[in-house]
N, C-alpha and C positions, 0 to 999 in steps of 0.2 A: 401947559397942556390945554387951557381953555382957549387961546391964539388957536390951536385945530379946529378947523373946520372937521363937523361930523360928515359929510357928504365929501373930503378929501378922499382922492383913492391914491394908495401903496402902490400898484401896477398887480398884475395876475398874477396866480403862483405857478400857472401856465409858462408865461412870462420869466421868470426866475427859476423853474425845473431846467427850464432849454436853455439861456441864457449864459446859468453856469455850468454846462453839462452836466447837472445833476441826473437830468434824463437818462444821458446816453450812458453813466454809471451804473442807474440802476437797472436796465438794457444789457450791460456787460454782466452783470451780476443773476440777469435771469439765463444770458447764453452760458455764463462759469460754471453754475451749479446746476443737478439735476434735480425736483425736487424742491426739500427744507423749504416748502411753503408758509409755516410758521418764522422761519428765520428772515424770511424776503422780507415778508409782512412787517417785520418788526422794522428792518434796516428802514423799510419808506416812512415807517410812523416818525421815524429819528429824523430823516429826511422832512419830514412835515413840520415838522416842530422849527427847523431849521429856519425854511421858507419861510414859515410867519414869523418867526421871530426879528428874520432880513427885512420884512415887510410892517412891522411893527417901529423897525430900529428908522425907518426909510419917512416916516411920517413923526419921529422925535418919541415918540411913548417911549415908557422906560421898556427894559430889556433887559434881562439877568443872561449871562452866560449862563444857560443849566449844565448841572453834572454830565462830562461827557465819556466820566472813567463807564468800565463797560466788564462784565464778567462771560463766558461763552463756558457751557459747561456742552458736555460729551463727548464721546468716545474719539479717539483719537482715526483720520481719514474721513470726515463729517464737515467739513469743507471753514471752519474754521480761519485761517492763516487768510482764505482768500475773503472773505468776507471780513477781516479786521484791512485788508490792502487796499479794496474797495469803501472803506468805513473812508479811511485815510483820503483818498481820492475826495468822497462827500464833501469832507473838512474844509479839504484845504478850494476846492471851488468855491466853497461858502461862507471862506474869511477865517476859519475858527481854529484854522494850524498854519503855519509860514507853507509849508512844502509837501504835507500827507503822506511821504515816505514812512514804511514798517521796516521797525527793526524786532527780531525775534530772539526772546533770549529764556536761556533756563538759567537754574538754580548755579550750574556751573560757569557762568558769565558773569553770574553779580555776587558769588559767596565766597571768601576766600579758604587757604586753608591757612594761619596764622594769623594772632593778633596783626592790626593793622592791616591790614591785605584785601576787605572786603572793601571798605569804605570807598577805595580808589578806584578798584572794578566795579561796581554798585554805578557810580560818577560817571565811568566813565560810557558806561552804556546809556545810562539818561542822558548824556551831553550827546548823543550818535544820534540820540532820538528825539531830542527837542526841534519841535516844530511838525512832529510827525503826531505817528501812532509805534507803543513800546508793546510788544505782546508778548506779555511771562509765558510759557508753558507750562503747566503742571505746576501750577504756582504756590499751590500747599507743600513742595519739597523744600522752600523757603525757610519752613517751621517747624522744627522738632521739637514736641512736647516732650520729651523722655530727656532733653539734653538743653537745660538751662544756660549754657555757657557756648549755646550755638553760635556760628557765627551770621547763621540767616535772620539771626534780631535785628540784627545793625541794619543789613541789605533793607527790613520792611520799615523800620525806621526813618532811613531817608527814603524809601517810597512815597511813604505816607507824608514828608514834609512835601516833595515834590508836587504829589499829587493834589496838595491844597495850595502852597502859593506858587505852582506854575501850571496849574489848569488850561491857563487861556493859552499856553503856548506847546502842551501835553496833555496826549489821549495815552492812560494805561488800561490796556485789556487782558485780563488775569482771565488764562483757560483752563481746563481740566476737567477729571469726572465729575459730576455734582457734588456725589455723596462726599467726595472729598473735600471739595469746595465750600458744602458747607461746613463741616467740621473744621477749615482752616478758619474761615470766616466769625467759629463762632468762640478762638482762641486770639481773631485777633480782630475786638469789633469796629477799632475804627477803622479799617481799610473795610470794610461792609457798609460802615456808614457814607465813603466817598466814592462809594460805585452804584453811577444813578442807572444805569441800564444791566437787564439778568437778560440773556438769550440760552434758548437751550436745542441742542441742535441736535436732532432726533437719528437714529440710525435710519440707514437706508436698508429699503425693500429689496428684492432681489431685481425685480422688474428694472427700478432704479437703478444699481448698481450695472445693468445689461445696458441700459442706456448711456452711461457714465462713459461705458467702457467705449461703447461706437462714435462718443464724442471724443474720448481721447483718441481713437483710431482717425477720426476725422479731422484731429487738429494736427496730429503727425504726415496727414495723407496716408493712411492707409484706410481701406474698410474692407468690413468682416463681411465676409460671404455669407449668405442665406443660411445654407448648413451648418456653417459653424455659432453663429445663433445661440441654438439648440444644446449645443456644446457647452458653451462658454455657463450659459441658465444652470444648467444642470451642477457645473463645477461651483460654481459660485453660490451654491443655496447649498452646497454641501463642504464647503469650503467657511460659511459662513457657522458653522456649528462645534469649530477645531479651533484651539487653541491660535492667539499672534494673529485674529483676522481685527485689520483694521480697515474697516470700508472700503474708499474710494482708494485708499493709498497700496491696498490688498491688489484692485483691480489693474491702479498700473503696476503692481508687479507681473501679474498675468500678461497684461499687454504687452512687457515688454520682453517675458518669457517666449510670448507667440510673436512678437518679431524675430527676435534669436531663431527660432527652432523654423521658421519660413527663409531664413536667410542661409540655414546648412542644408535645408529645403534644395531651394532653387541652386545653389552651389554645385550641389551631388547631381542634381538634373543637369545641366547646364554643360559639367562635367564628363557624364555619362560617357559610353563607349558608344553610344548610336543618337549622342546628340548635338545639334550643329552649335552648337555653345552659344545661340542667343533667346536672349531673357526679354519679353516685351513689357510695355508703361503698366499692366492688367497684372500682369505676375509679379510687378515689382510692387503694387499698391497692395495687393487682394492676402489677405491672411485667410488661410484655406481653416476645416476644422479638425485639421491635421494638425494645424498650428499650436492649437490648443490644448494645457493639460485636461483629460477627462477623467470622468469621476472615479475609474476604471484607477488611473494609474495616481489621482489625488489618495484613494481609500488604500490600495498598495505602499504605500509610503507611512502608512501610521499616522495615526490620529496628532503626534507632536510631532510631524514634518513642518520643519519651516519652512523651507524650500516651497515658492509655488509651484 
């Protein structure tokens, strides 16, 4: 260490954002999500630590791989999955996974139901995900306190080996609601102990959620007309207070209800007795706020309609 020159320079972190397209990640990850300002913030700080630490490794100073197990806690359509895909992306530009491929898996992927049975599926998804990132859902259904002779012991068991000697070659990211989270955490403390990053990922606003929705209409090519707007706000802030509302994943149901219902739309027009049966590039993109369920026929439906 004393051979370093102090006045030796690493290269910029300028330099190594663009380099490895870490940039244009985190770029993709502001156009992905609407919003989770808190969540962004966090992913660059991981992002930072990365840099210097490439820039540390670049001039000989020592270097630890830090903890890159990761827990994401809220509510389920809270952009999650896409923010563990883009973790994965970070990774593997900056050396610290083979491939940054995400595999998703629940309780019913890695738990078996009979002696023996777990251990093999448990394997067999860590081996699907080595070199990536593994993302449990609802990862406290792993743990049944009431049922000593569970078979989700096993399944955290080779987690937990996994996740301390194959670190450098596995990112696991355990999600779910907090309150749950922490009460699995606090039954089972050493998978607490090897998860160095907590992100908590806030529900979205209605404003939010309006925005979400014109982004998915704009990544399908469609976009929502002016009036329907006004429409879609109104459903989704009332929509938002009824049972089975999961955020973002809520809105593309609606999305993809007002495409359906713009497609038997134009159909019936099209159709018509006094219409020359052509459909132009405007009526095929534009989801009118016809398209859309309104609060009118959400609040007719009953408070426990699942149906959007």
């Amino acid at each position: 260490m004393n051979a370093i020159p102090e006045e030796a320079e690493a290269g910029t972190v300028e330099e190594y954002m663009y380099k490895d397209g870490v940039k244009d990640i985190l770029e993709q990850l502001d156009n992905d999500l609407v919003g989770l300002v808190p969540v962004k913030s966090r992913v660059k700080e991981i992002a930072a630590l990365l840099v210097v630490d490439k820039l540390r490794r670049n001039l000989g100073l020592e270097t630890g791989v830090p903890s890159l197990h990761m827990c994401f806690t809220g509510a389920p359509g809270t952009g999650k999955t896409t923010v563990a895909m883009r973790m994965g992306q970070i990774l593997q530009r900056m050396g610290y996974c083979r491939s940054g491929h995400l595999v998703v898996a629940t309780r019913d992927d890695l738990v078996g139901q009979y002696v023996g049975h777990t251990a093999p599926k448990t394997k067999e998804v860590i081996k699907k995900a080595m070199g990536g990132v593994l993302l449990i859902d609802e990862a406290y259904y792993l743990y049944n306190a009431s049922n000593d002779r569970d078979y989700g012991q096993e399944s955290i068991e080779i987690l937990l080996n996994v996740m301390e000697e194959n670190r450098e070659d596995l990112v696991v990211v355990l999600a779910g609601y907090k309150d749950r989270m922490d009460k699995f955490f606090s039954f089972i403390p050493g998978m607490s102990s090897r998860i160095g990053n907590h992100i908590e990922f806030p529900n979205y606003e209605p404003e939010e959620l309006l925005d979400i929705a014109k982004v998915m209409c704009r990544d399908l090519e469609y976009e929502m007309s002016v009036d329907a707007e006004p429409i879609f706000f109104e459903y989704i802030k009332k929509r938002m207070s009824m049972p089975y509302f999961s955020n973002a994943r809520t809105v593309r149901n609606a999305v993809d209800r007002a495409r359906m219902r713009a497609a038997i739309r134009l159909f019936n027009e099209a159709t018509g007795p006094n219409s020359n049966g052509m459909v132009s590039r405007k009526d095929l993109m534009t989801l009118e706020k016809i398209d859309f369920v309104s609060v009118e026929e959400l609040t007719a439906r009953g408070d426990n309609a699942i149906v959007e």
